[in-house]
C-alpha positions as CSV (number, residue, x, y, z in Angstrom):
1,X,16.6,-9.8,-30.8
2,X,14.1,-12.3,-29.0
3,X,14.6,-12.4,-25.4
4,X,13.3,-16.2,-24.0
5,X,10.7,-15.7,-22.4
6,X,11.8,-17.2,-19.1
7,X,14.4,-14.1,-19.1
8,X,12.0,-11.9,-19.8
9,X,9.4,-12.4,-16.8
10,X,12.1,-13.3,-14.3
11,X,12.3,-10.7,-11.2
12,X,15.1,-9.3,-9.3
13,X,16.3,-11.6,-7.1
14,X,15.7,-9.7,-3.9
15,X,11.9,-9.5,-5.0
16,X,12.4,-13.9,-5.7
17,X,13.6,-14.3,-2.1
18,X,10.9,-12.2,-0.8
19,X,8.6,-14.2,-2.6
20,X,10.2,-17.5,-1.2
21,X,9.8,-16.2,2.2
22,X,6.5,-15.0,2.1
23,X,5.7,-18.8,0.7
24,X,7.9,-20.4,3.5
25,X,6.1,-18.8,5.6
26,X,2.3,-19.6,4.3
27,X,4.1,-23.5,4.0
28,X,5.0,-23.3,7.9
29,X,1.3,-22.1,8.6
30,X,-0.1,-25.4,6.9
31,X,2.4,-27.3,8.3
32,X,1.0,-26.7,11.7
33,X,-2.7,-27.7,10.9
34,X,-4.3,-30.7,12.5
35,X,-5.8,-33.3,10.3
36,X,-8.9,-32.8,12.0
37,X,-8.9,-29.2,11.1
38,X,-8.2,-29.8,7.4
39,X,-11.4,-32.3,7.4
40,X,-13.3,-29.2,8.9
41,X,-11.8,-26.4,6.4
42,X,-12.6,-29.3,3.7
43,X,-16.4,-29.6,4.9
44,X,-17.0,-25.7,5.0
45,X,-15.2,-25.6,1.4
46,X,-18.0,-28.1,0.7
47,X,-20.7,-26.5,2.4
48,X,-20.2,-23.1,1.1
49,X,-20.9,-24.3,-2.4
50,X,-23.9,-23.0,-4.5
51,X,-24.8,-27.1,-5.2
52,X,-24.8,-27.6,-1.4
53,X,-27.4,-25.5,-1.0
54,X,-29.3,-26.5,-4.0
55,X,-29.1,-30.1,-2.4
56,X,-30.6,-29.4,0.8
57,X,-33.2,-27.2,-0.7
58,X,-34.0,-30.3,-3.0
59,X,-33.7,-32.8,0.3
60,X,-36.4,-30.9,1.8
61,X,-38.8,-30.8,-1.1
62,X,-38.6,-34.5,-1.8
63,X,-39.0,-35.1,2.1
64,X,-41.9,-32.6,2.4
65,X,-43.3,-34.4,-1.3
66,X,-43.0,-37.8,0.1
67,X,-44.2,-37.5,3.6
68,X,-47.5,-35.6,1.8
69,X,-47.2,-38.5,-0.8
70,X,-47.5,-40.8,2.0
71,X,-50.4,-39.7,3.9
72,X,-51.5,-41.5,6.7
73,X,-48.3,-44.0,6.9
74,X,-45.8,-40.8,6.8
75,X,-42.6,-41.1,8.6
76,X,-42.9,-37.2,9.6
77,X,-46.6,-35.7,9.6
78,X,-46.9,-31.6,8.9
79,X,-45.7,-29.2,10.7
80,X,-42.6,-31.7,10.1
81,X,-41.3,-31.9,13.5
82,X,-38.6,-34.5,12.5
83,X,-37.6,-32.5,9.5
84,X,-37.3,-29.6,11.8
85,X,-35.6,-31.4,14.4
86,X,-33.0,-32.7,11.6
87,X,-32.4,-29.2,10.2
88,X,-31.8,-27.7,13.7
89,X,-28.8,-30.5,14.2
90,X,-27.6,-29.8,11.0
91,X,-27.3,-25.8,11.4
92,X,-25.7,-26.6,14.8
93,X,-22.9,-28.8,12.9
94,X,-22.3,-26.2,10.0
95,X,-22.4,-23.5,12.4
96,X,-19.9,-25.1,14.7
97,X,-17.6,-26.2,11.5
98,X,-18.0,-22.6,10.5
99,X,-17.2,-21.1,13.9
100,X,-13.8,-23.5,13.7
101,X,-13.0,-22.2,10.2
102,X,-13.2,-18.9,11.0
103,X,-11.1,-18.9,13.9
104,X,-8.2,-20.4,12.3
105,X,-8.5,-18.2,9.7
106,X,-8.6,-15.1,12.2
107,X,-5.4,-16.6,13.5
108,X,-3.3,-16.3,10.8
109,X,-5.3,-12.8,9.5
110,X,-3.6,-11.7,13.4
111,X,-0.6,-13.0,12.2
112,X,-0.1,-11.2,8.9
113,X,-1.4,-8.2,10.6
114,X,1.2,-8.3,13.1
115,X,3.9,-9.2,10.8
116,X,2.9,-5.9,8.5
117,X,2.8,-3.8,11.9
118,X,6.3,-4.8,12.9
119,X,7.7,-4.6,8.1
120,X,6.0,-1.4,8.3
121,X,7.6,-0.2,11.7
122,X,11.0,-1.2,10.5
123,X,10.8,0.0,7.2
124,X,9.8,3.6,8.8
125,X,12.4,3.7,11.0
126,X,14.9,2.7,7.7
127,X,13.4,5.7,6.1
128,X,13.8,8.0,8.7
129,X,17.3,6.3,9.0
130,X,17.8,7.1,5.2
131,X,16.8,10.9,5.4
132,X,18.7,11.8,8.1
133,X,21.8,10.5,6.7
134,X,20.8,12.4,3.0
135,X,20.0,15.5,5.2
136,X,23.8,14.9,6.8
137,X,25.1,14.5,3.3
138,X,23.2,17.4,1.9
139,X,24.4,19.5,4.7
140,X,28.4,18.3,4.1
141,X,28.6,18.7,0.5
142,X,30.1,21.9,-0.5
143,X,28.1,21.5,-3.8
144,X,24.5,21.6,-2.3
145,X,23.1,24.6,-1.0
146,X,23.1,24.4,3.0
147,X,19.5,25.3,3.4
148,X,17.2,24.5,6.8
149,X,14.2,22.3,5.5
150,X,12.2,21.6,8.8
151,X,10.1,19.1,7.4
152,X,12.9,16.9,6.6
153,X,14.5,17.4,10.0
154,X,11.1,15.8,10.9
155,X,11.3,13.4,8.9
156,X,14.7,11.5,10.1
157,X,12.8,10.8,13.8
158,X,11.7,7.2,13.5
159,X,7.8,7.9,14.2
160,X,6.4,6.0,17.5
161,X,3.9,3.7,17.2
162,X,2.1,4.3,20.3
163,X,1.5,7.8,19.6
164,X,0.1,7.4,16.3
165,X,-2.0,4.8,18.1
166,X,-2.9,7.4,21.4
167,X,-3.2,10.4,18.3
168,X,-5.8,8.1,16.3
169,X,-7.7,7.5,19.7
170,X,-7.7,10.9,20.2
171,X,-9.2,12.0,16.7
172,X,-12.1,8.5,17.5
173,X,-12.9,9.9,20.6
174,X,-13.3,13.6,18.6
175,X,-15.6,12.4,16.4
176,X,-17.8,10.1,18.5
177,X,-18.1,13.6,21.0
178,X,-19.0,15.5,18.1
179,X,-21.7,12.9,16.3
């Protein structure tokens, strides 16, 4: 029996509303973008193209050929000091439109990061939540043996950030003593 396809690719819908949410999210992010930031993030999508730099290495051999071409009556004489002068502004501009970019994009790479901290966080402490009451239902049954497992007694403890944080610390300062 052919299933259509649509019915065949389609997710759970818990997985479709994480989905949404996740895209709700990135759609709230861009909501919140300047215009003038969008021009910048449009420039640096330009500038980071292979035919950008193609372009300015061809600008500078034309402007090198036709001040050489030129002679006497060139606009910019070797070393090029207006060439230079030009390139120099330029590489300020790109650099500053780069600097803006970036920063943005740090921004929101914070963000997510923070937002996976505090799913991750919550999810252990579900998980912890989930063992302890397995352990508790383990231990009540009449059918299941009633057996002490330490390491699941461990487990149902929701683990503290902060000391994972203080422990990894611990283990960076170890190894920079020891290099």
């Amino acid at each position: 029996m052919d299933v259509p396809k649509t019915l065949e690719t389609r997710v759970p819908e818990h997985v479709e509303q994480s989905i949404e949410s996740i895209a709700d999210i990135h759609r709230s992010a861009e909501q919140r973008v300047s215009p003038q930031q969008r021009r910048l993030e449009r420039t640096t999508a330009v500038l980071g193209r292979p035919a950008t730099t193609f372009a300015i290495v061809a600008l500078v051999i034309v402007w090198i050929a036709v001040n050489l071409a030129l002679g006497a009556r060139a606009f910019d004489r070797p070393p090029f000091q207006a060439m230079q002068t030009v390139a120099s502004l330029c590489a300020l501009i790109m650099t500053t439109i780069i600097l803006a970019t970036e920063n943005r994009q740090n921004r929101q790479s914070e963000r997510r990061a923070q937002l996976a901290l505090q799913m991750t966080t919550l999810t252990e402490a579900k998980v912890a939540k989930l063992i302890e009451l397995v352990e508790r239902l383990r231990t009540d049954s009449p059918h299941v043996e009633n057996r002490n497992d330490p390491e699941a007694q461990q487990m149902t403890e929701a683990t503290d950030p902060k000391r994972i944080l203080e422990a990894m610390d611990e283990q960076g300062a170890v190894r920079e003593s020891a290099t």
